[in-house]
PDB file of N, H, CA, C and O in Angstrom:
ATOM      1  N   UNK A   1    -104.542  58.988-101.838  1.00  0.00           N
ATOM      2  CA  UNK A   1    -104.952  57.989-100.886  1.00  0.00           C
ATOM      3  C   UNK A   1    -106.299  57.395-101.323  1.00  0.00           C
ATOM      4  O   UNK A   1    -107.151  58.150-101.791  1.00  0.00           O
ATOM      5  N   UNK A   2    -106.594  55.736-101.160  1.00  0.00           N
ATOM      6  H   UNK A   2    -105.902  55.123-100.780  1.00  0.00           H
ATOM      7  CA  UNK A   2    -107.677  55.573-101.486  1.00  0.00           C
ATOM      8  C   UNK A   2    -109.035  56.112-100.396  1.00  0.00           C
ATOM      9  O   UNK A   2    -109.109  56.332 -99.187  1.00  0.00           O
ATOM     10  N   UNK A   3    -109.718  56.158-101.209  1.00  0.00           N
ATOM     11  H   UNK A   3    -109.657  55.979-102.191  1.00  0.00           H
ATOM     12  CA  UNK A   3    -111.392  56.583-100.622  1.00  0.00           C
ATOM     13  C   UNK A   3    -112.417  54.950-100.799  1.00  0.00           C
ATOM     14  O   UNK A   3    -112.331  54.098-101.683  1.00  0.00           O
ATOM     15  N   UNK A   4    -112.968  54.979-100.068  1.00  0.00           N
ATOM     16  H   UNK A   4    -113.038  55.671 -99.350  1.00  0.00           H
ATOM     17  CA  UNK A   4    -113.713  53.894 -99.609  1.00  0.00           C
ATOM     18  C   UNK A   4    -114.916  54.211-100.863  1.00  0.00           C
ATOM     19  O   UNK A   4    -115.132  55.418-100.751  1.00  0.00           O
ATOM     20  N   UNK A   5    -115.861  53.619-102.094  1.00  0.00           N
ATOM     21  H   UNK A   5    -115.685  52.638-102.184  1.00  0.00           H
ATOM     22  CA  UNK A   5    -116.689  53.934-102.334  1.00  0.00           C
ATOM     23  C   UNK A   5    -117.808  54.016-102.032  1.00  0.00           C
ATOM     24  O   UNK A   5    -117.858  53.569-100.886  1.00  0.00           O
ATOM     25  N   UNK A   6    -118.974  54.372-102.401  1.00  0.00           N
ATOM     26  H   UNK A   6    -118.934  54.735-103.332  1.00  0.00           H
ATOM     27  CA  UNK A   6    -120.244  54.816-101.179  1.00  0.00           C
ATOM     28  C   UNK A   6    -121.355  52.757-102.286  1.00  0.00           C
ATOM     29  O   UNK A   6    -121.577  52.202-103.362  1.00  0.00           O
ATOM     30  N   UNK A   7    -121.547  52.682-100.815  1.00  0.00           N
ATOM     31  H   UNK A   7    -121.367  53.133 -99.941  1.00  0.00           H
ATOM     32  CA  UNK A   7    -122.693  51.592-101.528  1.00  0.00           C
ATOM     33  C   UNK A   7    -124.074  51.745-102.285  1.00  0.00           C
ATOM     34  O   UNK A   7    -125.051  52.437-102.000  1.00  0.00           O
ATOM     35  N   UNK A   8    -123.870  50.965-103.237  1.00  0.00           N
ATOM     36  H   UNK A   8    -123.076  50.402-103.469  1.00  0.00           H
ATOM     37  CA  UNK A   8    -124.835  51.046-104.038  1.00  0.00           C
ATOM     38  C   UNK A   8    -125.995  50.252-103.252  1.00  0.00           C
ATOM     39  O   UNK A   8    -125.933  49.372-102.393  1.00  0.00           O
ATOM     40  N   UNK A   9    -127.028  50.871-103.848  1.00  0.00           N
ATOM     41  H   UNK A   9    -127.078  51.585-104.545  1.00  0.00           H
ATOM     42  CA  UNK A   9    -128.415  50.812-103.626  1.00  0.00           C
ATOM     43  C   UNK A   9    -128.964  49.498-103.671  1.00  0.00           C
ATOM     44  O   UNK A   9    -128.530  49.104-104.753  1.00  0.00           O
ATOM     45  N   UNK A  10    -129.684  48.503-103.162  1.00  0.00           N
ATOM     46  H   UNK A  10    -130.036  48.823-102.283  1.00  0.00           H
ATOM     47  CA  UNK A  10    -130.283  47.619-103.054  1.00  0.00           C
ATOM     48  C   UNK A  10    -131.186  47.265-104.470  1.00  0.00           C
ATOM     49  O   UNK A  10    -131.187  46.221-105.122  1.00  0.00           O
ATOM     50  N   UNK A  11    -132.088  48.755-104.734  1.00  0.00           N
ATOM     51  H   UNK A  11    -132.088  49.603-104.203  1.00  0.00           H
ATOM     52  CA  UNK A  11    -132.888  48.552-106.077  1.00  0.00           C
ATOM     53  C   UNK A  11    -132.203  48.814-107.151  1.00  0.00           C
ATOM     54  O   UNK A  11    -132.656  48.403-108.219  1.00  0.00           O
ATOM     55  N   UNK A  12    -131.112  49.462-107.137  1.00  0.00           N
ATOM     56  H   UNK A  12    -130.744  49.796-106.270  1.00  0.00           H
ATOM     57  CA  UNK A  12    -129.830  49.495-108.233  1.00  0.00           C
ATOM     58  C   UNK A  12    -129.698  48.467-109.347  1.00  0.00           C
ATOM     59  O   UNK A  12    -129.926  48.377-110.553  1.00  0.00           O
ATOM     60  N   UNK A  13    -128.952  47.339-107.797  1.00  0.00           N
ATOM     61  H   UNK A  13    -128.767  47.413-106.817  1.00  0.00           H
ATOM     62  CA  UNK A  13    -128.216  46.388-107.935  1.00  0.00           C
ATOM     63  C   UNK A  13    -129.425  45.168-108.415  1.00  0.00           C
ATOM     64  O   UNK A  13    -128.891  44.341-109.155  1.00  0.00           O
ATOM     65  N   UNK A  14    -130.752  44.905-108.193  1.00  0.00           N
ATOM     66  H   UNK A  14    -131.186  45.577-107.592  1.00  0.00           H
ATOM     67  CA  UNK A  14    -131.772  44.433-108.376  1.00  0.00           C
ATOM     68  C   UNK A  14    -131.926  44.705-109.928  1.00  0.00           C
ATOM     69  O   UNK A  14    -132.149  43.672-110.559  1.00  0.00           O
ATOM     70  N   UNK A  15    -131.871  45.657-110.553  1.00  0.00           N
ATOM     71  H   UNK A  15    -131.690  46.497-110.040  1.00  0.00           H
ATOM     72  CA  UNK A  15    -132.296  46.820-111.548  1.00  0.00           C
ATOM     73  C   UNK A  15    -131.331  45.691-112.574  1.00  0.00           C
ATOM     74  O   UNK A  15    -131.820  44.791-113.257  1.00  0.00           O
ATOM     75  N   UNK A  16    -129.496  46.106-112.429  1.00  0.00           N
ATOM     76  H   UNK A  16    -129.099  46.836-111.873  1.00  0.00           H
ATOM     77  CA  UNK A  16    -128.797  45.245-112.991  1.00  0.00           C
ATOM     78  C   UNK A  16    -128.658  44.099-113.524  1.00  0.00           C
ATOM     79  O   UNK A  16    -128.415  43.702-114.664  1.00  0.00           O
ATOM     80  N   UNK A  17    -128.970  43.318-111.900  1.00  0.00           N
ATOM     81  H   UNK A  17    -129.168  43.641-110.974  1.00  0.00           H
ATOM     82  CA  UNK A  17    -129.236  42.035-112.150  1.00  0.00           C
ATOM     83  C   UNK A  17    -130.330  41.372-113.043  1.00  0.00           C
ATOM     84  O   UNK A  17    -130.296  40.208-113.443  1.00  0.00           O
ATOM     85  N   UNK A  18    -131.335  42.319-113.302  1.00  0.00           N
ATOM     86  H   UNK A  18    -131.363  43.264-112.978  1.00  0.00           H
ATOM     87  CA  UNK A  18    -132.376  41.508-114.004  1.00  0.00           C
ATOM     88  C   UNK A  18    -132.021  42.077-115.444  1.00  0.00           C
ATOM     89  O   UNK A  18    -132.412  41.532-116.477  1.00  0.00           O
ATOM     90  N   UNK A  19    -131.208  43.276-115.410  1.00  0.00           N
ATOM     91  H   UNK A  19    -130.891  43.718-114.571  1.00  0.00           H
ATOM     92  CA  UNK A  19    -131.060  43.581-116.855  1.00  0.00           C
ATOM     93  C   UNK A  19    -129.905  42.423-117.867  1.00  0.00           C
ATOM     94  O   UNK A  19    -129.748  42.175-119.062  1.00  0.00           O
ATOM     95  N   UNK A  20    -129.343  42.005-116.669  1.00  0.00           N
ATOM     96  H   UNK A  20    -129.471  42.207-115.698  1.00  0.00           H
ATOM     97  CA  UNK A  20    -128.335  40.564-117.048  1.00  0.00           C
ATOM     98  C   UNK A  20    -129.043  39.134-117.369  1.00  0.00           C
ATOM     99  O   UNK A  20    -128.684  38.359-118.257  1.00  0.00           O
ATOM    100  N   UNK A  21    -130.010  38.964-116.558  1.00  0.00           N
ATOM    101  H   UNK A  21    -130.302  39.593-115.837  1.00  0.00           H
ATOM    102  CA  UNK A  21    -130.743  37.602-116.553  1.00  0.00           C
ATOM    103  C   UNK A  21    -131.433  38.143-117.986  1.00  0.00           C
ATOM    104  O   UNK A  21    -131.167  37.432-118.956  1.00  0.00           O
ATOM    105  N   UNK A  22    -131.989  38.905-118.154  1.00  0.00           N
ATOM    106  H   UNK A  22    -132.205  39.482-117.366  1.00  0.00           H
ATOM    107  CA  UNK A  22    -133.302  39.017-119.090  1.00  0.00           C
ATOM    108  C   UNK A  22    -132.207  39.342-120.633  1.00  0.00           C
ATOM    109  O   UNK A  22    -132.838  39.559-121.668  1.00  0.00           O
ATOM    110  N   UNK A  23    -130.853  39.359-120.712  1.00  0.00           N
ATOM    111  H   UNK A  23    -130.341  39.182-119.871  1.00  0.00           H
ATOM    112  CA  UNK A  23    -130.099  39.232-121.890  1.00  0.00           C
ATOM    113  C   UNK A  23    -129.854  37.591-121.734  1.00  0.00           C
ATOM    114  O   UNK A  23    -129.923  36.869-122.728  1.00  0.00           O
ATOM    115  N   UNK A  24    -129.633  37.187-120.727  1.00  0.00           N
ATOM    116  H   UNK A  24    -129.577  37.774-119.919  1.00  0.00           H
ATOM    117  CA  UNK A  24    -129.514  35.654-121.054  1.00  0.00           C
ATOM    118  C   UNK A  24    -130.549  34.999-121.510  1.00  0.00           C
ATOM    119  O   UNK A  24    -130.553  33.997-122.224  1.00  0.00           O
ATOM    120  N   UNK A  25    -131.742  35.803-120.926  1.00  0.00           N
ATOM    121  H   UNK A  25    -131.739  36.617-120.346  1.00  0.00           H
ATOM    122  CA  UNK A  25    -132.966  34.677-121.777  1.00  0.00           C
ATOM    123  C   UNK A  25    -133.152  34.978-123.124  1.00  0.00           C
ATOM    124  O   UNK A  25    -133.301  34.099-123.973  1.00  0.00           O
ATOM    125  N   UNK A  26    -133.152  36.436-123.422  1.00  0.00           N
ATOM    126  H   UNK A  26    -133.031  37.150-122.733  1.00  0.00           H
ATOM    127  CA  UNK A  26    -132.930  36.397-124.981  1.00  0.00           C
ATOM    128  C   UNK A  26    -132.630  35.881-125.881  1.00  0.00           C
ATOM    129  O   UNK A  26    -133.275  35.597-126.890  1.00  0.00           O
ATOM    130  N   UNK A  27    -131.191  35.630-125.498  1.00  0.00           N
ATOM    131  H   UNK A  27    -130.666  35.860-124.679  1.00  0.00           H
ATOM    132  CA  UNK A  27    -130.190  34.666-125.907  1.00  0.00           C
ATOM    133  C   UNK A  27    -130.785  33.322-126.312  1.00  0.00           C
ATOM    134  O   UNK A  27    -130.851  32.751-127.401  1.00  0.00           O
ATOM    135  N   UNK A  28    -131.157  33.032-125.208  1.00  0.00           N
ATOM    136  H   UNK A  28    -131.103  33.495-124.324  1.00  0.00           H
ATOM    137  CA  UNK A  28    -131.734  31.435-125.073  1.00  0.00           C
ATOM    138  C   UNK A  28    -132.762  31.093-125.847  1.00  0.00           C
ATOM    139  O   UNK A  28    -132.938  30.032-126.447  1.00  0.00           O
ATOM    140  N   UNK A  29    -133.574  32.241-125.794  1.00  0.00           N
ATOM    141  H   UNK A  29    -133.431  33.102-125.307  1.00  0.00           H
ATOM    142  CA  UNK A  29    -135.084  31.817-126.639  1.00  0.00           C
ATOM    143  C   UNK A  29    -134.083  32.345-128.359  1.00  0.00           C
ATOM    144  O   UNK A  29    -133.907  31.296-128.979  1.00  0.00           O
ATOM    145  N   UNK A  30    -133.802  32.904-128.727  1.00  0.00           N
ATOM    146  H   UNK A  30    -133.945  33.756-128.224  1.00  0.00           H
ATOM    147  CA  UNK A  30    -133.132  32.980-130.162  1.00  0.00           C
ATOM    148  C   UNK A  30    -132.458  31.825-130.447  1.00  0.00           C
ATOM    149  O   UNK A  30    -132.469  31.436-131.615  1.00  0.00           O
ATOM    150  N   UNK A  31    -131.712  31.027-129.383  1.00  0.00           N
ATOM    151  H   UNK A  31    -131.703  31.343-128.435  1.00  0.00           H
ATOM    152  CA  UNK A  31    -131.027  29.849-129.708  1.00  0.00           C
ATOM    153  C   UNK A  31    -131.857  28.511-130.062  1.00  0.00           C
ATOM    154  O   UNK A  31    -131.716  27.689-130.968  1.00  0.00           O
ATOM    155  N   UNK A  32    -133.121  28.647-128.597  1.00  0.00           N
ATOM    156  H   UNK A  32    -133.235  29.314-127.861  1.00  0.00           H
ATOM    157  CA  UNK A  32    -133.941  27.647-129.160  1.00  0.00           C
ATOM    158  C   UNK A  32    -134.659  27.541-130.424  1.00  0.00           C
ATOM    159  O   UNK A  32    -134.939  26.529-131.066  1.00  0.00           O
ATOM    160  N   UNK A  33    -135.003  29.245-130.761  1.00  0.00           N
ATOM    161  H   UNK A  33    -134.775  30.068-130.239  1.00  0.00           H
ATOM    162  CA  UNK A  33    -136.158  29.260-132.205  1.00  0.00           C
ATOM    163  C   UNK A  33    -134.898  28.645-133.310  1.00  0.00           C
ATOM    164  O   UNK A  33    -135.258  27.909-134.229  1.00  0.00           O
ATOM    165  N   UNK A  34    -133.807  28.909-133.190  1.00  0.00           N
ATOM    166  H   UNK A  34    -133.514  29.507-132.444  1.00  0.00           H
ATOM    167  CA  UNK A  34    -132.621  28.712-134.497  1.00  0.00           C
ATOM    168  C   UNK A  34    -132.851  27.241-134.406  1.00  0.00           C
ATOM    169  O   UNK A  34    -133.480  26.555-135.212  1.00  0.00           O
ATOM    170  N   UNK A  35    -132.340  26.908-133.467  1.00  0.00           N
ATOM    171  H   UNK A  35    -131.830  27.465-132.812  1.00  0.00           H
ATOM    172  CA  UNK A  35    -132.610  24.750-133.698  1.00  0.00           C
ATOM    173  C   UNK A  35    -134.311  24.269-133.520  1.00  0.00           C
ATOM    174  O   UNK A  35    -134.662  23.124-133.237  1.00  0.00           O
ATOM    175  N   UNK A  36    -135.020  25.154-133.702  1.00  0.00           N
ATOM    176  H   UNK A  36    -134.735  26.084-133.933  1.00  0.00           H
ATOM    177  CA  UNK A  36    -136.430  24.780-134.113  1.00  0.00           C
ATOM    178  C   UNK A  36    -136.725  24.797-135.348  1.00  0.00           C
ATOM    179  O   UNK A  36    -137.372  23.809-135.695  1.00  0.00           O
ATOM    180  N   UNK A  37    -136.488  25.584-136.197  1.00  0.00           N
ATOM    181  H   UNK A  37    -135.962  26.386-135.915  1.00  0.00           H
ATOM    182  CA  UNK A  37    -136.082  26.069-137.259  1.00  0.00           C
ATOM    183  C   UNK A  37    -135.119  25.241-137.831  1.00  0.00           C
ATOM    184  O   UNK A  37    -135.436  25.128-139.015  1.00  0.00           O
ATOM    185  N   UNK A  38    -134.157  24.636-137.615  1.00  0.00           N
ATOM    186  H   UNK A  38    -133.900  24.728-136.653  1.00  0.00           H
ATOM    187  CA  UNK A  38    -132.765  24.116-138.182  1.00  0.00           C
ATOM    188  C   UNK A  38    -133.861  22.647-138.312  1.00  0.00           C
ATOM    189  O   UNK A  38    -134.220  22.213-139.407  1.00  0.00           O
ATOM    190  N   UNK A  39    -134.237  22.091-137.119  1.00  0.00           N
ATOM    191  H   UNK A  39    -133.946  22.444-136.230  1.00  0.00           H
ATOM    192  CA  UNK A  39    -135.045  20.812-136.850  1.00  0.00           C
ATOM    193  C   UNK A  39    -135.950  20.195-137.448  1.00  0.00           C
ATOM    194  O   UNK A  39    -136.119  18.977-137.513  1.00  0.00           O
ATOM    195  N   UNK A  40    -136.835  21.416-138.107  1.00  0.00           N
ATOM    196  H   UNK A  40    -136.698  22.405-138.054  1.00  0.00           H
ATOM    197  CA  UNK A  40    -137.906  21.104-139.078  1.00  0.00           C
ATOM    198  C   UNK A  40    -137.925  21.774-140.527  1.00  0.00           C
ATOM    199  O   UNK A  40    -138.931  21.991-141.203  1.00  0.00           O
ATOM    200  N   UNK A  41    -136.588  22.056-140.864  1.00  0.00           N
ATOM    201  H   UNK A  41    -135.771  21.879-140.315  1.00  0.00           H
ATOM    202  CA  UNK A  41    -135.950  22.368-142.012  1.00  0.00           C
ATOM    203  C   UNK A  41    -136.881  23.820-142.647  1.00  0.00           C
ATOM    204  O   UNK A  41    -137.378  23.831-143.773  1.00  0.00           O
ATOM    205  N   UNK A  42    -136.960  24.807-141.810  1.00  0.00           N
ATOM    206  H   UNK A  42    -136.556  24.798-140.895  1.00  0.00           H
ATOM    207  CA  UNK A  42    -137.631  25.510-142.210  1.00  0.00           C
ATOM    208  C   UNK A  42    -136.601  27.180-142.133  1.00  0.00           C
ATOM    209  O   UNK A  42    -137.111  28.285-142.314  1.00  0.00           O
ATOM    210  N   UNK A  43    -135.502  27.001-141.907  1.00  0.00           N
ATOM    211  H   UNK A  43    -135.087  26.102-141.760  1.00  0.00           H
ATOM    212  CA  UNK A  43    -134.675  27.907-141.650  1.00  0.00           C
ATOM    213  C   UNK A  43    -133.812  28.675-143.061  1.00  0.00           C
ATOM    214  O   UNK A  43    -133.144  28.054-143.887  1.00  0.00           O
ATOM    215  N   UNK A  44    -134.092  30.413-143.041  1.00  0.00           N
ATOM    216  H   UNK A  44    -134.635  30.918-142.370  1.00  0.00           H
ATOM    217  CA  UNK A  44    -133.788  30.653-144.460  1.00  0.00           C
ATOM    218  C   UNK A  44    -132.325  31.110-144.024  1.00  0.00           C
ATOM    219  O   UNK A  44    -131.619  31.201-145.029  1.00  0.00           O
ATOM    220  N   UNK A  45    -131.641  31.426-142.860  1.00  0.00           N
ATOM    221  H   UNK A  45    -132.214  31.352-142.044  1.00  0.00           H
ATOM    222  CA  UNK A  45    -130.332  31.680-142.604  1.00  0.00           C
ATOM    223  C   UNK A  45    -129.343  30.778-142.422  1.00  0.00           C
ATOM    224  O   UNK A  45    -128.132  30.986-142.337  1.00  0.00           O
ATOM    225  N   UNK A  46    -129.978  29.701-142.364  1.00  0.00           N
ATOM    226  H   UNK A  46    -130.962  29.532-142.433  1.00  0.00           H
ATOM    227  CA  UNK A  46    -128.384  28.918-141.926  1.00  0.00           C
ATOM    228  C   UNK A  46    -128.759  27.561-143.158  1.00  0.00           C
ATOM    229  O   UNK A  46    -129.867  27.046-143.308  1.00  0.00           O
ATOM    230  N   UNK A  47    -127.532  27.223-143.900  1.00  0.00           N
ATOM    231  H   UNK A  47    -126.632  27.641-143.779  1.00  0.00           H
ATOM    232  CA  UNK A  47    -128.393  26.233-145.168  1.00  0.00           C
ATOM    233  C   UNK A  47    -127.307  25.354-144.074  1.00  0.00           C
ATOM    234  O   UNK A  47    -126.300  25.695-143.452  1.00  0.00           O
ATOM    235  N   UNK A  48    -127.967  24.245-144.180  1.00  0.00           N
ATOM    236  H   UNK A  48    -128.785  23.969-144.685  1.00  0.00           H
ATOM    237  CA  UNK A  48    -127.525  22.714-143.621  1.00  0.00           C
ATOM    238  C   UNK A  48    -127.545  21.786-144.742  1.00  0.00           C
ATOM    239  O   UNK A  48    -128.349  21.966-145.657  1.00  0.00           O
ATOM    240  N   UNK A  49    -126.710  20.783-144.751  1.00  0.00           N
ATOM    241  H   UNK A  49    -126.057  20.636-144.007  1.00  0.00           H
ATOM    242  CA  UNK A  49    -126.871  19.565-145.444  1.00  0.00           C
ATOM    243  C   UNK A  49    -127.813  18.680-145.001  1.00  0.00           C
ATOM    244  O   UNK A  49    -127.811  18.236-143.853  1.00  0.00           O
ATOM    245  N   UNK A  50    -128.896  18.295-146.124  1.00  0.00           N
ATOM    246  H   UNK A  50    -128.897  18.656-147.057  1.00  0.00           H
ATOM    247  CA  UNK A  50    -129.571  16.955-145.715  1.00  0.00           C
ATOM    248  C   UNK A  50    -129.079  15.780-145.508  1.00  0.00           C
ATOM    249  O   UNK A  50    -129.530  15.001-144.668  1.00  0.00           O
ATOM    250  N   UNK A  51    -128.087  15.544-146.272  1.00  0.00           N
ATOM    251  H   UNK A  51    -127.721  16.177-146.953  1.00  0.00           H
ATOM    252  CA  UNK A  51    -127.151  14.369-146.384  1.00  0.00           C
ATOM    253  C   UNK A  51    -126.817  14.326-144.514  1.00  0.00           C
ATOM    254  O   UNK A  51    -126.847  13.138-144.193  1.00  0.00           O
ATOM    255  N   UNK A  52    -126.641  14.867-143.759  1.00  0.00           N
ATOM    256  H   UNK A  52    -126.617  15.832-144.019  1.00  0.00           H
ATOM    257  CA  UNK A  52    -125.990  15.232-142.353  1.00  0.00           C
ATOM    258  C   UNK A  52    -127.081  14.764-141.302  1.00  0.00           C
ATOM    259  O   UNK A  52    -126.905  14.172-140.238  1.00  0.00           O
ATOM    260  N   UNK A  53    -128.034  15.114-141.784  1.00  0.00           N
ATOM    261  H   UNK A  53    -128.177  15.596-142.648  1.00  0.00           H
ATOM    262  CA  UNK A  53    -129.292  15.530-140.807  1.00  0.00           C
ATOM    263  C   UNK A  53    -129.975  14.061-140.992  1.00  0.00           C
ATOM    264  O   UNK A  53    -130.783  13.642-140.162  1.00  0.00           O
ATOM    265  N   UNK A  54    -129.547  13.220-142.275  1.00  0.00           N
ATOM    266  H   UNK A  54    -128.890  13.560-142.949  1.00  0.00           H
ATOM    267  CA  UNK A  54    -130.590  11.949-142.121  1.00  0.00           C
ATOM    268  C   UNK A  54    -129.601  10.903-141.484  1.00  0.00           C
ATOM    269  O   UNK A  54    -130.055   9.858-141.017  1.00  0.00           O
ATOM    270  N   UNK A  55    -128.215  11.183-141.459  1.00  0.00           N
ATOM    271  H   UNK A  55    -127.846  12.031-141.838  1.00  0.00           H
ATOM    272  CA  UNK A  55    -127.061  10.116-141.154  1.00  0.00           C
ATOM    273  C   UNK A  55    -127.190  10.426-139.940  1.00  0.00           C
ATOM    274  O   UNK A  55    -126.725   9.621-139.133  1.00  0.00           O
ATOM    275  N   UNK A  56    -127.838  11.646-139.420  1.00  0.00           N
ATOM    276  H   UNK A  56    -128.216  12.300-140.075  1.00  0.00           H
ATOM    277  CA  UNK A  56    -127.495  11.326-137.736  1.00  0.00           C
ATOM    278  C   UNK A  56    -129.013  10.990-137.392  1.00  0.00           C
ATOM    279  O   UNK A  56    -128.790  10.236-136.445  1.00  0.00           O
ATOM    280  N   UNK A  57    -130.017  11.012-137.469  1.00  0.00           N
ATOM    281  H   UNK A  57    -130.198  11.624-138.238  1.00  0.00           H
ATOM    282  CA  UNK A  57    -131.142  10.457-137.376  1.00  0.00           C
ATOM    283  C   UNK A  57    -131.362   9.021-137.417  1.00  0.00           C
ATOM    284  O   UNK A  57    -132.318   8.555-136.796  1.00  0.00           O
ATOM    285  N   UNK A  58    -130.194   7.892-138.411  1.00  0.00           N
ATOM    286  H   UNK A  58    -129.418   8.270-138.916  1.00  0.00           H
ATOM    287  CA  UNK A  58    -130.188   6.705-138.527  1.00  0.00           C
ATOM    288  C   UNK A  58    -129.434   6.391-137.579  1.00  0.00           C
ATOM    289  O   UNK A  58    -129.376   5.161-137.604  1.00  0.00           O
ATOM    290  N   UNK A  59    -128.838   6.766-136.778  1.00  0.00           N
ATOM    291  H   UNK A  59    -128.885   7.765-136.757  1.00  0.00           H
ATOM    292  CA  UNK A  59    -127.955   6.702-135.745  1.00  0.00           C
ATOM    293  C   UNK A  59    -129.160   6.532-134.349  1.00  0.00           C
ATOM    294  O   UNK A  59    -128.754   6.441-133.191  1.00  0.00           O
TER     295      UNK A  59
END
């Protein structure tokens, strides 16, 4: 038979939640430094074409 589970804690669930938000900002600030980096051609991981980067700039 099911059992009802017991509720979690207020500072738990607080605890969680910020451990979720604070992986999304991670995320975010690594994404922004990569196209900061990509932007001012200073990036040693990702090789881009120049040919790409000046055709969309004349645009």
């Amino acid at each position: 038979m099911a059992v009802p589970k017991k509720r979690t804690s207020i500072s738990k669930k607080r605890i969680r939640k910020n451990i979720w938000k604070k992986q999304g900002y991670w995320a975010a600030l690594k994404a922004f430094s990569l196209a900061k980096s990509l932007s001012t051609g200073q990036s040693k991981s990702f090789l881009c074409n120049k040919q790409i980067q000046i055709s969309n700039k004349k645009l």
